[in-house]
N, C-alpha and C positions, 0 to 999 in steps of 0.2 A: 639642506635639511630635507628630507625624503617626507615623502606624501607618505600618508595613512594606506595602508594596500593592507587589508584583510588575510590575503594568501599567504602576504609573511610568514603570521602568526599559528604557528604549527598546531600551537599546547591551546589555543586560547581557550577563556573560560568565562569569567564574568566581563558585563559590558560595566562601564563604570560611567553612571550619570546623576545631572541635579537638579536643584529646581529652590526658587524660594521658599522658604516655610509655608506650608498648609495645614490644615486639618487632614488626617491620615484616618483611614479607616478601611480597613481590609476589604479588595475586591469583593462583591456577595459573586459574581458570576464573571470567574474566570475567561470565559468565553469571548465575552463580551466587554465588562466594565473595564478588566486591566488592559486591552491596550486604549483606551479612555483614559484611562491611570497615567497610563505609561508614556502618552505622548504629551505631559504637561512636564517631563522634565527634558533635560540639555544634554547631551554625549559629549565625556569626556575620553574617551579611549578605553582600551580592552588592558586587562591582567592576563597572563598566563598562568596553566596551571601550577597552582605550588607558589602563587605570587603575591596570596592574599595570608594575615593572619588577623582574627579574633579571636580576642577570650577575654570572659567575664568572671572575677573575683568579689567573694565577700569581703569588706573591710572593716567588721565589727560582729562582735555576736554577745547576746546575754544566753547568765545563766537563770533558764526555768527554775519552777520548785522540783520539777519532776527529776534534776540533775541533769538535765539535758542544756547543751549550748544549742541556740537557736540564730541563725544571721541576721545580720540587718546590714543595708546599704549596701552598695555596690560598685566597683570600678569597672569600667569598662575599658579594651585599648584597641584599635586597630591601625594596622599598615598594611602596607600596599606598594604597587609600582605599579603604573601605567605605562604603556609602551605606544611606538608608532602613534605620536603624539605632532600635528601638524601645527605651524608657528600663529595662527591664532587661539588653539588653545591657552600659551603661554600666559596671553593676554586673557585670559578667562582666570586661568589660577591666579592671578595676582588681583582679578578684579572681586572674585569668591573668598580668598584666603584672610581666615580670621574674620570671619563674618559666618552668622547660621545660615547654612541651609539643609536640606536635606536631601540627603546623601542616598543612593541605591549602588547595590551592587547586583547584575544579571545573570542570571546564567542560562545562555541561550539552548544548552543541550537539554537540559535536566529541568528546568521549566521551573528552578527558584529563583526564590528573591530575597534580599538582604536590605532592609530600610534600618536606616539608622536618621531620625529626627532631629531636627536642630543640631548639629553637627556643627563642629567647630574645626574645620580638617585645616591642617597645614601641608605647604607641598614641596617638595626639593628637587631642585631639577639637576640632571647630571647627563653627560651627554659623552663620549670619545669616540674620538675619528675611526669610521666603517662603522661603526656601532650603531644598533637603532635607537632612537633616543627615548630615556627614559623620564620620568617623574616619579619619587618617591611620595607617598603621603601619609598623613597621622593622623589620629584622632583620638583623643582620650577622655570620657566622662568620667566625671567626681561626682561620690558620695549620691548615686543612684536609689531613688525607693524601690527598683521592680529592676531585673533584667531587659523590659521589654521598653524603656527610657532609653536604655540605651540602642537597643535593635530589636526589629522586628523580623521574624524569617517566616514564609507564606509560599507556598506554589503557588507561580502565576496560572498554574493551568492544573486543574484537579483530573488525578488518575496516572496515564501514563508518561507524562510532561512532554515537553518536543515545542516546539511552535507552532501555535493554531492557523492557519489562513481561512479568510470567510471573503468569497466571492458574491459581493451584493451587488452589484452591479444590475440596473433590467436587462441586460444583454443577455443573461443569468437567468431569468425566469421563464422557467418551463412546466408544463402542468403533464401530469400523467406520464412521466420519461421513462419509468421505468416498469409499465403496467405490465402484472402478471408475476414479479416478483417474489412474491409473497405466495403463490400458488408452490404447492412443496411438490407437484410433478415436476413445473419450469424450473424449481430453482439452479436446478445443475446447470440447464440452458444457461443459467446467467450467470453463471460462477465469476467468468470471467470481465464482468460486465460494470465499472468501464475499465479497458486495457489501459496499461499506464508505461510507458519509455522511458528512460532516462538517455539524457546525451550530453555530449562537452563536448564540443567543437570551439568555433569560433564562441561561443555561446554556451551557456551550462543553464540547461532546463530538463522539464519535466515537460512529458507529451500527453494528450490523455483522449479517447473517445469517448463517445455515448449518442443517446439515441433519445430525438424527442420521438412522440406520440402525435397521431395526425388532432385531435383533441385539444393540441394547444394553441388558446388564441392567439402566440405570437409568431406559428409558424404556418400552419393550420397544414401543414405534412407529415408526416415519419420522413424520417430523415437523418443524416449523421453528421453529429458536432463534431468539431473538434478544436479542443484548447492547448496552450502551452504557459506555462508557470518558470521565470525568469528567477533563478534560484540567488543571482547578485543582489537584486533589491525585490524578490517577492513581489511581483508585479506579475497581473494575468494579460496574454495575448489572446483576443477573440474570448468565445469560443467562435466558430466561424462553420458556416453550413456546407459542407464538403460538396451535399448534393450530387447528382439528380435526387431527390425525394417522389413521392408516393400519396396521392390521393387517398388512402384508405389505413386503416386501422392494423396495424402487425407486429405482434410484440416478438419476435424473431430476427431480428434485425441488425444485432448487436453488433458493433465492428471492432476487430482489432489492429492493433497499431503497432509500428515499430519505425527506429530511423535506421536508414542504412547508413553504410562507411563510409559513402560521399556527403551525410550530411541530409539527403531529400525524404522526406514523413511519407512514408506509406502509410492506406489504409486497407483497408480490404473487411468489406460486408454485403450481403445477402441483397441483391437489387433487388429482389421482389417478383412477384408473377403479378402484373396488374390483369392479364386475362383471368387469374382465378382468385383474384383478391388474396393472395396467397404467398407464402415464402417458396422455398426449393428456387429461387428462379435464376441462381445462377452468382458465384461469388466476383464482386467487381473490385480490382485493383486502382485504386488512386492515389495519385503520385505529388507531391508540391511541387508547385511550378519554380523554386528557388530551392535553394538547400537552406538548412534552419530556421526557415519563412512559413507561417501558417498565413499570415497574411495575405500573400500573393497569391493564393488560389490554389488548386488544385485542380488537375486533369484526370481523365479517365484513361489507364493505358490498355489494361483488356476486361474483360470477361472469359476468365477459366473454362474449360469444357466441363461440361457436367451441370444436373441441374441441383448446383450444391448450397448449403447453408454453414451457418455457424463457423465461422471460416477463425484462423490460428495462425498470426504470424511467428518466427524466430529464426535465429541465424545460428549457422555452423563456418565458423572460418571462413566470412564474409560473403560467404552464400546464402540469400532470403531465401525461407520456402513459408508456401502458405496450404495450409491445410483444412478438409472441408468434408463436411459429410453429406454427400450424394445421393439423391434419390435412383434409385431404377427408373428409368424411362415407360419401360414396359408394365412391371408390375406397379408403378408410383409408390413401392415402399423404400425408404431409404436406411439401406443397408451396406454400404460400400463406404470406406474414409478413401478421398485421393488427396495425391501432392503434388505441384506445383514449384518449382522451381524458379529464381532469376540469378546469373552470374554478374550482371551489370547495373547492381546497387537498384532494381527494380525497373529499370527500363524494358526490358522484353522479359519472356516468360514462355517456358517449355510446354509444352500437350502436357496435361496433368496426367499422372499415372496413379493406379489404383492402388494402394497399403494391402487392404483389407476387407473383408465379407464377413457381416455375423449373422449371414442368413444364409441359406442352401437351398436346395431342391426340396429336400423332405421339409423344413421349417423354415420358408422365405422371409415372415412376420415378425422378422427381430430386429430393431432398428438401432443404427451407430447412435446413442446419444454418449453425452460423456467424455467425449475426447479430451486430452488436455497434455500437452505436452509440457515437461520441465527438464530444466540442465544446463550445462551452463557453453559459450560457444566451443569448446576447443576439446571438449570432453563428451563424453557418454550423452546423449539426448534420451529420458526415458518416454515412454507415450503409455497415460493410461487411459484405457478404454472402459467403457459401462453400456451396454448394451442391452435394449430392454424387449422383454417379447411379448409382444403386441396382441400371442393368441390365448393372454392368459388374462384375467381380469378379478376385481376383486382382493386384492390388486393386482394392476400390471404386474408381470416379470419383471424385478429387479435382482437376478439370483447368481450372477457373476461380475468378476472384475479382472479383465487381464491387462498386463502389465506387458512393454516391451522394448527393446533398445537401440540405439541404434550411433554409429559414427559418422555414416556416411550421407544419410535419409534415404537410400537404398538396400543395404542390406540389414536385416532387421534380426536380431537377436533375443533367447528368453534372458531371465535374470544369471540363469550357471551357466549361461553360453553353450549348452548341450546341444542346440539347436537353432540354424542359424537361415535365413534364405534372401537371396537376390530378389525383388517382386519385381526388377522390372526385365529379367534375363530368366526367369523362374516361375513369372504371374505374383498375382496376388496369395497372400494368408488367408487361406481357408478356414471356413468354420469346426472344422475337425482338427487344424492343426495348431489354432488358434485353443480348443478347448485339452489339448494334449501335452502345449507345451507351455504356455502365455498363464494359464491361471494365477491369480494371486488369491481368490477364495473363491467359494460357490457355497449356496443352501440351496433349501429347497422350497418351492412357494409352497406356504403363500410367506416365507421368512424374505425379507428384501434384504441388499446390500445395497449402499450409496459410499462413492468416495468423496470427502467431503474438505479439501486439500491437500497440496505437496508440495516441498520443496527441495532444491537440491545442495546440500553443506559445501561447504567451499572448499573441500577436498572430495567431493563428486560423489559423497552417499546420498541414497532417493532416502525422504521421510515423508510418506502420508498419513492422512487418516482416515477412516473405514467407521461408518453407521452399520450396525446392524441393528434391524427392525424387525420384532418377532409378530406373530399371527395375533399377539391382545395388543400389540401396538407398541410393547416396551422397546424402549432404545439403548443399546449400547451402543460406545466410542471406544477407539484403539488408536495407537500409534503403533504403525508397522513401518518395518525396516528388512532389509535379507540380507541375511550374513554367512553367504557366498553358497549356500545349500537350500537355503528353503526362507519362508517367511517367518519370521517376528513378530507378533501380533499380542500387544500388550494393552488388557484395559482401563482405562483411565475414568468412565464412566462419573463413577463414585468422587473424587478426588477434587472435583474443580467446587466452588460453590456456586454457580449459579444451574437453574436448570435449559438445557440445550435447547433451541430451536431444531426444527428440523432445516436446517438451511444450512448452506456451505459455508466454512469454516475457514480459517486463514493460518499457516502456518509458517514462522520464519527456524529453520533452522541452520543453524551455524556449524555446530558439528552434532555426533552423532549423541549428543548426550546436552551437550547444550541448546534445544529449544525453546521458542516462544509460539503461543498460541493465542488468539485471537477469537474469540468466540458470543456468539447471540445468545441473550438472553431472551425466551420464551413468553417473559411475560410484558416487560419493559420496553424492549426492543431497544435495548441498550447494546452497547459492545466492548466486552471484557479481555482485560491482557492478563497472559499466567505466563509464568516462564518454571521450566524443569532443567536441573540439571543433572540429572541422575536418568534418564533417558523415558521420564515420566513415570516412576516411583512417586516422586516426591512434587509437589508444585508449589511454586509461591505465586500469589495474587498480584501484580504489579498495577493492578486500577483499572480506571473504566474510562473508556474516549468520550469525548463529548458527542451529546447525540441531541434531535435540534427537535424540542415538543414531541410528537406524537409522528415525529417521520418515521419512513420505516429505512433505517440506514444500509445502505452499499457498502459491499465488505472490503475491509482496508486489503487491499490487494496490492502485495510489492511488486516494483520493475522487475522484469525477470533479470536483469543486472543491476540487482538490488546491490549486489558489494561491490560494484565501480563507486558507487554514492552512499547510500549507507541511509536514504531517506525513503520512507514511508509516507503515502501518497491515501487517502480516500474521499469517496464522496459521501454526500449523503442528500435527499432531498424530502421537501414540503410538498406532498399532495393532499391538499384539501380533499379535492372531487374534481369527478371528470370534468374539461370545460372550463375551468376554475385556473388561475396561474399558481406555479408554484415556485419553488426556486430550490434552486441547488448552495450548498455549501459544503467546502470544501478543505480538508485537514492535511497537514502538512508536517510529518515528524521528520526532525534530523536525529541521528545519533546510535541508529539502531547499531548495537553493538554486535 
């Protein structure tokens, strides 16, 4: 008889468990109370989809005065089969069978639940050679006052369902992590903030950075975490202090992460200028000392040339590159993006060579913020840039956004391919060739533009989304798309219910019509799901993530190989006050369709 193996089971759907009779009363906080709920009953095994049937019948009805028949009582019937069912269960069905208990049916994707109380299930076992073995079972109530006698149906988790994880752990608590946040100049800086990997190797997890504050009494540095999340049994690794850290206060720090095809966790962020108490100082690659191991440490293999920040990992056909936006040496404005190369899964690493300048001779004071590369390994990488000019105030210059592409991470292409160049056999993108070919919109100040996510469909169309912010301050949103001549720029403003933050936004698109969006709420600081299929005409509401008191939540940011897995990763954390500990908690959706 074959052991219970999860990966069997292709279709599965609900978990199927029990527990003795209780007093039942509907989680009040999802969050929290049902898995409190949920750990006082017994696993029996999983159903497949298409495995289960209920249905609930009247079996009596009078006639009113009014001539109307009205019902009373109710039967209830359900079946089932249980599968990949291991020989102590056996002994459980026969020690349960014809006796109450109550009954649950799960469902892991979609975050319902099926109670049926005081249950009276019978079970049939059936079994043929090579087959997985099954268990039929029954259950039928008589002569019910209420449907809800017989079952009760409830999401285990209100909004957009999936499975919650909450990392409480004190290894966990951290004060002030992600200070500056909330400031609507940095948020771009943090779009990306924490980076999140997925891998399957020997191992099937989730990887993830972020960054304490020197502020926290339990590290008393800036410095970069890193965790990993065991997706078999939802178990957290670390998080674990990559280190070297930093005496002093910098919310610039942010690191991203990715694993190579040997299996080893890179990281890569901003080491800091401890001479000028200051970022620029330089992007440091660190490596884990084992492959699929957080544990084991990490080493430092270089420091990039350049005195770079806000550093971007991804891969092209097993090639890492990390990218970074550079300060000038000379003039300390930083206006140049370089890259960074490794062929050997991260162990060595080429002279960084330079992309791109969004500053000149005549206008130096325009600095690379905004980078953000998507796409997916084997195909088209896009790179969007937002570049702000520093000699404008009142506000800053935020009055372009160019867009650009590329196969190879050397030759760089616009959106109709009109225009293509080698930077490292050709130099770097100029700021005139940049404003000539690259544009995806421009205004004029004091009107800003912000991009405010993107993602790439899993047939390789870019989908962003684009802020524009007028001179009284009103905000519009767009989903843009190019469709092979020019941009697409459609408002969706009006359409959602909630009103926008000014803070970056999260976008999963699937195809060019089927989206979902993810967006802050301005007043709550809540975080809402809408999904369009109609290529944002139309939206439906799909709910609201859980969000923890008065935090101010980290935006659910998917793996950039979000469709090897299909899971949805975010943080969120409690800052009291500086000085103060806080903690992080952390959500965990399977199922993104």
């Amino acid at each position: 008889m074959s052991k219970r193996d999860l990966n069997n089971i292709k279709r599965r759907l609900y978990r199927v468990l029990y527990r003795d009779p209780q007093k039942f009363s509907e989680p009040t906080d999802p969050r929290i109370d049902f898995n409190t709920w949920f750990a006082t009953f017994s696993e029996l095994g999983y159903c497949e989809a298409g495995g289960i049937s209920s249905k609930i019948e009247p079996v009596g009805n009078v006639l009113l005065d009014t001539g109307k028949n009205k019902s009373y009582g109710f039967k209830g019937t359900l079946s089932g089969t249980i599968i990949q069912t291991e020989i102590s269960d056996f002994e459980t069905f026969a020690a349960i069978e014809n006796r109450e208990i109550d009954f649950l049916l799960y469902d892991e994707k979609s975050g319902g639940a099926v109670f049926f109380p005081k249950a009276l299930v019978n079970f049939k076992e059936e079994a043929k050679g090579g087959d997985i073995e099954k268990v039929a079972f029954e259950y039928q109530g008589e002569n019910l006052a209420s449907k809800e006698k017989f079952r009760v149906r409830f999401n285990a988790q209100t909004g957009a369902g999936g499975i919650p994880l909450w990392f409480d752990n004190n290894v966990q608590n951290f004060a002030d992590m992600f200070n500056g946040v909330g400031n609507p100049t940095q948020a771009t800086h943090f779009y990306h903030q924490p980076e999140v990997f997925y891998y399957k190797g020997n191992y099937e997890r989730i990887y993830f950075a972020f960054i304490t504050d020197v502020s926290n009494p339990n590290t008393s540095t800036t410095t970069c975490m890193v965790g990993a999340l065991n997706l078999s049994d939802l178990t957290l690794i670390g998080p674990i202090d990559v280190g070297p850290g930093v005496n002093f206060s910098e919310t610039h720090h942010q690191p991203a992460i990715i694993v190579a095809d040997d299996g080893h966790i890179l990281v890569a962020y901003d080491q800091l200028d401890p001479a000028n108490s200051d970022h620029n100082g330089g992007i440091r690659i660190m490596r884990s000392n084992n492959a699929e191991d957080i544990s084991g440490g990490f080493t430092q293999i270089t420091v990039l040339d350049g005195e770079g920040s806000y550093p971007y990992l991804f891969k092209k056909n097993g090639v890492i590159y990390c990218g970074f936006r550079e300060r000038d040496p000379n003039t300390g404005e930083p206006h140049w993006t370089r890259w960074s190369k490794s062929t050997d899964h991260g162990q060595t690493w080429e002279t960084a060579y330079r992309i791109l300048k969004t500053g000149d001779s005549g206008n130096g004071n325009i600095w690379a913020y905004g980078t953000r590369p998507w796409g997916k390994e084997n195909d088209w990488l896009y790179i969007l840039m937002q570049p702000e000019d520093r000699s404008l105030s009142n506000p800053r210059g935020h009055y372009v956004l160019y867009v650009l592409k590329t196969r190879d991470g050397q030759t760089f292409y616009n959106m109709d391919e009109s225009f293509k160049k080698d930077v490292k056999t050709d130099g770097y993108l100029t700021k005139a060739e940049l404003d000539q070919n690259f544009e995806m919109e421009r205004v004029t100040h004091p009107v800003r533009l912000f991009h405010k996510g993107g993602f790439v469909t899993r047939s390789g169309e870019l989908i962003l989304m684009m802020q524009k912010i007028a001179a009284d301050s009103t905000q519009t949103f767009y989903l843009c798309w190019h469709d092979g001549k020019h941009w697409v720029k459609r408002q969706i403003t009006n359409k959602l219910n909630v009103t926008w933050t000014q803070a970056p936004q999260t976008i999963i698109a699937h195809d060019v019509n089927n989206i979902e969006l993810v967006v802050k709420n301005s007043d709550d600081k809540t975080l809402h799901w809408f999904r369009t299929k109609d290529r944002g005409l139309t939206w439906t509401y799909k709910g609201q993530f859980p969000n923890i008191g008065n935090s101010n939540p980290i935006y659910p940011n998917p793996p950039a190989n979000l469709y090897d897995s299909n899971w949805l990763f975010y943080l969120t954390s409690d800052r009291p006050s500086s000085g103060s500990v806080g903690k992080i908690h952390a959500y965990l959706y399977e199922g993104v369709e």
